[in-house]
C-alpha positions, 0 to 999 in steps of 0.5 A: 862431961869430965866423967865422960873424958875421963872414960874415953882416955881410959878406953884410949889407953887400954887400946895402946896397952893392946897394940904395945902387947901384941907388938911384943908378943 
């Protein structure tokens, strides 16, 4: 379960790391 949390917020992250990226470019 914290396993699993943990890869859901990395997932999240990374999305908006994708959004901010394509924001600035």
């Amino acid at each position: 379960m914290f396993v699993k949390d943990i890869s859901m917020s990395l997932i999240f992250f990374i999305l908006l790391i994708m959004c901010v990226l394509v924001g600035v470019a």
